[in-house]
Every structure is written in C-alpha cells, then in structure tokens.
N, C-alpha and C positions, 0 to 999 in steps of 0.2 A: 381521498382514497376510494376503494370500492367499497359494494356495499361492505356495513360493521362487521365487524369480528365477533360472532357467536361461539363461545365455547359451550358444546352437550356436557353438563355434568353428569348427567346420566348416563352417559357412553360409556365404555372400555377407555381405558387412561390414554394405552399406548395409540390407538388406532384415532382417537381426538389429537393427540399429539402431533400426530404425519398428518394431522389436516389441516392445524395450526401452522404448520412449516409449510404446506401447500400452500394456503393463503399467504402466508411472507411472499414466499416466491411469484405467484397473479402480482402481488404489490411490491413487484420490484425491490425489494427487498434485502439489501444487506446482511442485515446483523436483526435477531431477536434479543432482547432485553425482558428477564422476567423478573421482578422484585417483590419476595414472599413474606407480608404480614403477620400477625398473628390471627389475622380473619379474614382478610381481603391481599391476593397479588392482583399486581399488574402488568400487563404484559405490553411491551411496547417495540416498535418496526425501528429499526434505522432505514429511514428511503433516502437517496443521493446525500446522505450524510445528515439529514434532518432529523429529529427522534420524534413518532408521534407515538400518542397513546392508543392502543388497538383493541384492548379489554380490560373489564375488570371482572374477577372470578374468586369465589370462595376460596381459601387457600388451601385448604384440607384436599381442594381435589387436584389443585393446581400439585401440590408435594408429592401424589399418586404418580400422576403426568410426567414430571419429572422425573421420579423415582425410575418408575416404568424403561422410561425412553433410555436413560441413562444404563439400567444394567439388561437390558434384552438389545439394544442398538449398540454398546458400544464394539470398537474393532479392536480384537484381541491385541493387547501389549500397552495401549493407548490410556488406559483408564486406570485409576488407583482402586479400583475392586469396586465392592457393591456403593451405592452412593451412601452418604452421608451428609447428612447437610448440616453436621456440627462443624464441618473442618473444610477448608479449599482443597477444590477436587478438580483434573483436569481430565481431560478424554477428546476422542472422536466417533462422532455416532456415523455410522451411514447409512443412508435412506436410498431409494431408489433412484432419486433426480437426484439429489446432493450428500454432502456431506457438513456435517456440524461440527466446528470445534466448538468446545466447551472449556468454559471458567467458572466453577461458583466462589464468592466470596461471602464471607461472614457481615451482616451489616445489625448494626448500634441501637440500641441495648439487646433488639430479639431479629428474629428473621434472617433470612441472608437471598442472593440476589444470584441471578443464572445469567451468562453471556453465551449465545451462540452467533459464531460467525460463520456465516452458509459460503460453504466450497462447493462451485458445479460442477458434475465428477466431467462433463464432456470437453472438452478439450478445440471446441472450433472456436470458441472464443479466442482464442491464438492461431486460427489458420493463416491468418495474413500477418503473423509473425509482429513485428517492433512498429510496424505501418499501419496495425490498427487499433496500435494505445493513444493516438492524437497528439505526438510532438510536432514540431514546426518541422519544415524541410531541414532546415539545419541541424539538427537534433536527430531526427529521423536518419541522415543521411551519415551523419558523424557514426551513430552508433551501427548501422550496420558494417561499415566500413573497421570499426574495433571490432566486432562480433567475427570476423571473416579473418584477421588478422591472428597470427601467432603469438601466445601470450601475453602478457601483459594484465594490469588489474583495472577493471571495468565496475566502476561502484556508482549506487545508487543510496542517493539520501532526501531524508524528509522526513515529518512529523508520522505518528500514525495516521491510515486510514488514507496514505496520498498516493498509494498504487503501487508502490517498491515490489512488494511480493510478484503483485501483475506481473510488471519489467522484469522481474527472473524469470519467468514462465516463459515470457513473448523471445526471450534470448533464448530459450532453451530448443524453442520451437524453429526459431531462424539459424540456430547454427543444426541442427536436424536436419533442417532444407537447405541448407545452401552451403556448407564449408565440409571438409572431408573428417571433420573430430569425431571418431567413434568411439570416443573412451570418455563419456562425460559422467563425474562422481559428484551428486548435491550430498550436503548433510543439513537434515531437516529436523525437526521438532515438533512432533513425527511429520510427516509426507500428509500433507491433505488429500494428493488427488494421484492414480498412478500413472506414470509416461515412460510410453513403452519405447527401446532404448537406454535407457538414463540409467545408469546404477542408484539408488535413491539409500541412504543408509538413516535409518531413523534415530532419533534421539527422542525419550520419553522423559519429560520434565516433571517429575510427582511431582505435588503440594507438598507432599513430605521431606523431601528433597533439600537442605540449605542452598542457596544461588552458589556457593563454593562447593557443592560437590556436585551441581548441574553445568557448571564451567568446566569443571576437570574433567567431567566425563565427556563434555563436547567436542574438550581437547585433546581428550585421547585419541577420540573416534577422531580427528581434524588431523594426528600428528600418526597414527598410522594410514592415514591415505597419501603421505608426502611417501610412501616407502614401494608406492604404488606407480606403475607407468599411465598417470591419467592426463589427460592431452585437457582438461577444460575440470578446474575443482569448482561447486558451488556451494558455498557455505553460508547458508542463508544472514547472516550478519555477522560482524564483528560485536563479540561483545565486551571483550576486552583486551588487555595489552596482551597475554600470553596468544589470544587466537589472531588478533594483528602481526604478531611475529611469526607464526605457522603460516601466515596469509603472504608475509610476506617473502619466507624461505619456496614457499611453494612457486611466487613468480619469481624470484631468482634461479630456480631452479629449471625453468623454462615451460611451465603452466600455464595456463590462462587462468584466473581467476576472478568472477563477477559475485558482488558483494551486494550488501547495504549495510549502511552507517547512521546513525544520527547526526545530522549535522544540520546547520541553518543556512547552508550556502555552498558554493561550491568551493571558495575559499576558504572559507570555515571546514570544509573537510580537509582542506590539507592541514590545517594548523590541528582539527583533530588529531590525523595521521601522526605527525610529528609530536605532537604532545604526549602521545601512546605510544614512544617508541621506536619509530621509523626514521633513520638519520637523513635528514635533507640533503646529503650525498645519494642515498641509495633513492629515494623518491625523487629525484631530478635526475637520473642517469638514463638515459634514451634508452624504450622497451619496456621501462617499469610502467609506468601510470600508461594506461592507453586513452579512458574515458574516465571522466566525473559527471553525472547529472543530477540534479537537486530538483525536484518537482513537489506540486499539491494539487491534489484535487476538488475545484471547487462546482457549486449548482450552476448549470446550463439553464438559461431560460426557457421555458416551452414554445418551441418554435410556432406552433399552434394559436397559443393565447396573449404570447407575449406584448407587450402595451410598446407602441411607439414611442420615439422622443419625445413628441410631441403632446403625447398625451397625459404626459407626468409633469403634476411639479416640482420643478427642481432644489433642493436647497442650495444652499453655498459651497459645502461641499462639493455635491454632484457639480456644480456650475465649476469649480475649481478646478477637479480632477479631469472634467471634457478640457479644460481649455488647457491643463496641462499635456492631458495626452494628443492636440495633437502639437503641441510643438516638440514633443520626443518622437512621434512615432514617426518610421520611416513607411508604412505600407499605406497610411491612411491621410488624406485631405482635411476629410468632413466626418462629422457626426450621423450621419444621416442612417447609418445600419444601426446604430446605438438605441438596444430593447429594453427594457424596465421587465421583471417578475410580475407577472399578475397573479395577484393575491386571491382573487377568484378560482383562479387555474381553470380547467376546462374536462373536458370524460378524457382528454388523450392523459395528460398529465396525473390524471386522479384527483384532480381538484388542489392539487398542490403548487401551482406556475410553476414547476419544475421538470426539467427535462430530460434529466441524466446528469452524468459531469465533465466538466471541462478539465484535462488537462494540463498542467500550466509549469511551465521547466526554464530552467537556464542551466548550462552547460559548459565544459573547461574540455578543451583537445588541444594537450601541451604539445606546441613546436619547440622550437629550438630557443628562443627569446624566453618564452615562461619554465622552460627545464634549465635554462641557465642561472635564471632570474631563485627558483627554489634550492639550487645548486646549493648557490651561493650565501642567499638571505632566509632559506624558508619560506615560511607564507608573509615576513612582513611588509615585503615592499610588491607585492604578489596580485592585489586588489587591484591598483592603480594601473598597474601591467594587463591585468586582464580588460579592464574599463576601456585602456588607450586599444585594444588588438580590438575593437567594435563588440563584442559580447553584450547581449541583451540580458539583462538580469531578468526574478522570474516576474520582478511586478512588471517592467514591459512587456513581458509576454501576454501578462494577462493585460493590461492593457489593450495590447492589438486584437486579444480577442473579445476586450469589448467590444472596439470600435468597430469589430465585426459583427455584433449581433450575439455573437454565444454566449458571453457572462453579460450579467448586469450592471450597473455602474456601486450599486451598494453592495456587491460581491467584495468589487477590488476593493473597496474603502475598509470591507469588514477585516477581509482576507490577506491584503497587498500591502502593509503599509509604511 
C-alpha cells in the first residue's frame, strides 16, 4: 500500500473521516471495513478483493467518526435516523467523489462492525459501455446483440463481489447509446449513483424491517411498474419466487428485462429459474430468455512486477493445471505468457503484486436446439447440450487468461476449481 494510514484523533471527527475515504480511494479501494472494540477498532481496505489491515485507533474516537459521518452525510430517505450502534443500521452517505453504502452489524459478546462499499458518483467508468467490463469477444458480442434486441430476459449471476451490479450499469449505458428505449425503469435499494435518463424508483431496506415486509414492498414497487408502458424494467435481483413471476409477467408482456440471480452457473440458473416457478414451457418459448452470463472477478497480476514462468517454482499442482490447460485451450500453444503474483509487488501496485481484476464469465444464448432441449426437459438434459454446442465454462476462461498473462496460475487453482 501507500504510505500508513494515520488517523488525527485530534481532529474534528467528520472532516478525519472524508480523509480516511480519501485515502481508500489513492488505495484503490473497494470496500472499508471498520470493526469497534471496546478500546481499540480497526479499520481495514478491501483492495482488488484482498482485506488489508490499514489502522488501528482508540475506539472512543473511532464511534465519534462514525457517528458523525453517519448523521450529517447521510441522503435523506436512505438511513434509519440518527446512528445507533446497539442495532443494524443501513444508509448512504455522500461525499464529494463518492458515495458510501453503509451496513453495521452487531458483533459477539461487545462492539459491533461498520461495512462501506464506495460508489463513484461519475459515471465514465461505463462510457465504453459492456466493452469495457473485460468479457471475451464472444460474451462481449452476444450481449450487446440482447442489449439491442426487443425484450426478452438478460440475467446476470455470481457470488458477491463478482461485478453483477457493474454489468447493470454498463447495460444501462449501452442501451442509452445505442438502441431507441426511452422508457427505462430500474428498482434499486436505494440508487447508489444518479443516471440521468433512467427512471430510478428507490426501495429503502431498514434494519427494522422483517426480509417479509422488505420483499412485499419490493414487490409492490416491481408489480406497479408492469401497469406501466416501460420498454426496458431493471430490477436489480430476483429475490424470490413472487418477484420471479412479476419478472416474468413483465417479459411476457413484451419488456425487456435485465436481472441478477444467484446462481453457480449458467445452467444452474435455469434449474434456479424453474425451481422458483417458471414453467420450462414458458422459459423455452423463443423471445423469453435472450442472455444468461455467470462471472467472478478474480486479482490480475501486476503487469509491472509480475515474476515469469520461469522464475517460480512450480508445485504439482501448478505443473498439472499448465499441462491441463493447454490441451483444453483453444487460443493458446505454450506457456510462455504465463505470470506468477509477485509477493514483493512493486510502487505501481502498492506493494501488493496486484493489478486490478480480471474478469472471468461463461455464457448461455438459447438457439433453437437449447429452447427445445428446456422445452421439453428443463435444465436436466441441458448441461451436456450446452458442453456439445462449444460453450466455454468459466474455469476455461479463466484459464485462457492465464495462459495470457492476466491471472496467475494459484488464482485458477484458488478460484476455478
């Protein structure tokens, strides 16, 4: 990282605080993690998904800090009132470069712990639209081709932290530029960032709140926008059967709608789909499904520091996995791009051998063969059908970007397996 993380306890709470989020953001920066003792917090970075420790600070000032930021930052509707750090509390702060969601949670026997995930409020991170989240040409080229296209349901799945939100965004931006939809309605929990166009209708999820009356009110808001004439609904997830079936009256209805799901695959999201409700009549009928993509995001090497092949030694493993990839892969010969993490890292990285992250996806764009194939059977004879049509799952993908140089080989192993 760069130089340490000094917090002034002597400072003003709130004005140490926007200095603390300053420094996240120099340090590339993700997500802040603060976890409050009874004497000592901690505050810690998430960088390209790694957690490092960034300070340690008396806690008494650290609960100022917080307190502060939480009731003079928050955006009116977003926040369960003044803080309290007996009870989970949600909100969004915003600051001049970004904005912060916020989580606290209660933690065992005393103390409790603060999540912020940094939203950039600027928006050119999506100027180059679906082309510059890092899918493969095939992926790339599939999805703008659904993005452009009348209706149908365009979903995205993956664990947290693997980009999904991104891919809404980079859609939102590419059908803005390029297709004639001017009626596009997201429903959000709440809107992190504003995009101008968009109808954005917020949902505010209290701690107070049971998960049954933050579903019904989602599906309220979800089940009066079908009453609406809106050319493109985005409803930032599915989160259960009742909003799977709004999801799905709305692409019957002649909508487009782009989504995300939990799922471990992209055939795993149909057997979701259908296990929630969806008759494998109506999810095999040409029009309905347009796109599936399943991705994660894992650490890119530092192009800078990164250690050649040659210069590691390899285990069994690593020896296994090179000699597997290349008799799968189709782009690559030889080993010879193939980088190793340097543990040293270098000033470009921050000393971390980390470069950013690589995106990593595989992809379902039902023809006629796979809509016949769900028609008739669902997802179970579904897998073997997509294998035989050439479909790259996503551990080859990240394969191929090993053998390119962007991941490293203990990536795939940790990540792919």
């Amino acid at each position: 990282m760069q130089k340490k993380l000094m917090v002034n306890t002597s400072g003003a709470p709130l004005p140490e605080f926007i200095r603390v989020v300053e420094y996240a953001l120099n340090s590339n920066a993700s997500d802040i993690h603060i976890h409050i003792g009874e004497s000592v917090s901690t505050i810690y970075f998430r960088i390209y998904g790694k957690i490092i420790k960034a300070a340690v600070v008396h806690a008494e000032y650290i609960n100022k800090m917080i307190a502060s930021s939480f009731n003079k930052l928050s955006i009116s509707g977003t926040t369960d009132g003044v803080f309290n750090s007996t009870v989970m509390q949600q909100a969004i702060l915003n600051l001049e470069q970004c904005s912060l969601r916020v989580q606290t949670v209660n933690n065992y026997p005393n103390g409790y712990s603060v999540f912020y995930r940094i939203v950039h409020h600027e928006m050119q991170y999506f100027s180059s639209g679906v082309s510059g989240l890092g899918y493969s040409q095939e992926i790339d080229y599939a999805l703008k081709k659904a993005l452009i296209s009348n209706g149908g349901l365009i979903a995205f799945s993956g664990t947290m932290n693997a980009g999904k939100s991104t891919a809404l965004q980079a859609c939102i931006h590419e059908i803005l530029e390029h297709s004639e939809s001017n009626n596009i309605l997201t429903i959000e929990s709440p809107p992190e960032r504003v995009i101008e166009g968009v109808t954005q209708i917020p949902i505010h999820e209290s701690a107070k709140d049971t998960e049954e009356q933050i579903d019904a009110h989602y599906n309220s808001v979800f089940k009066s926008l079908l009453r609406v004439d809106a050319q493109v609904i985005i409803p930032t997830e599915v989160r259960n059967r009742t909003s799977l079936m709004l999801l799905e009256k709305a692409v019957t209805t002649g909508s487009k709608a782009i989504t995300t799901i939990h799922s471990m695959g992209v055939v795993n999201t149909i057997s979701r789909i259908i296990n929630m409700g969806v008759h494998p009549k109506n999810l095999g009928s040409p029009g309905f499904l347009s796109l599936l993509v399943h991705q994660k995001l894992a650490p890119k090497v530092c192009s800078h520091c990164a250690l050649p092949i040659d210069a590691e030694d390899k285990s069994d493993m690593v020896l296994a996995l090179l000699d597997e990839a290349l008799s799968i892969s189709r782009q690559y010969s030889n080993t010879d791009k193939v980088r190793f993490i340097n543990p040293e890292g270098c000033e470009h990285c921050l000393y971390m051998g980390i470069g950013g992250r690589a995106l990593n996806a595989e992809y379902l764009e039902p023809d006629e063969d796979i809509l016949r194939s769900i028609f008739l059977h669902g997802a179970d004879e579904l897998l073997q059908l997509w294998q035989d049509k050439g479909y790259k799952t996503i551990r080859e993908n990240a394969i191929d970007n090993m053998l390119s140089g962007l991941i490293s080989p203990e990536v795939v192993l940790a990540n792919f397996p």
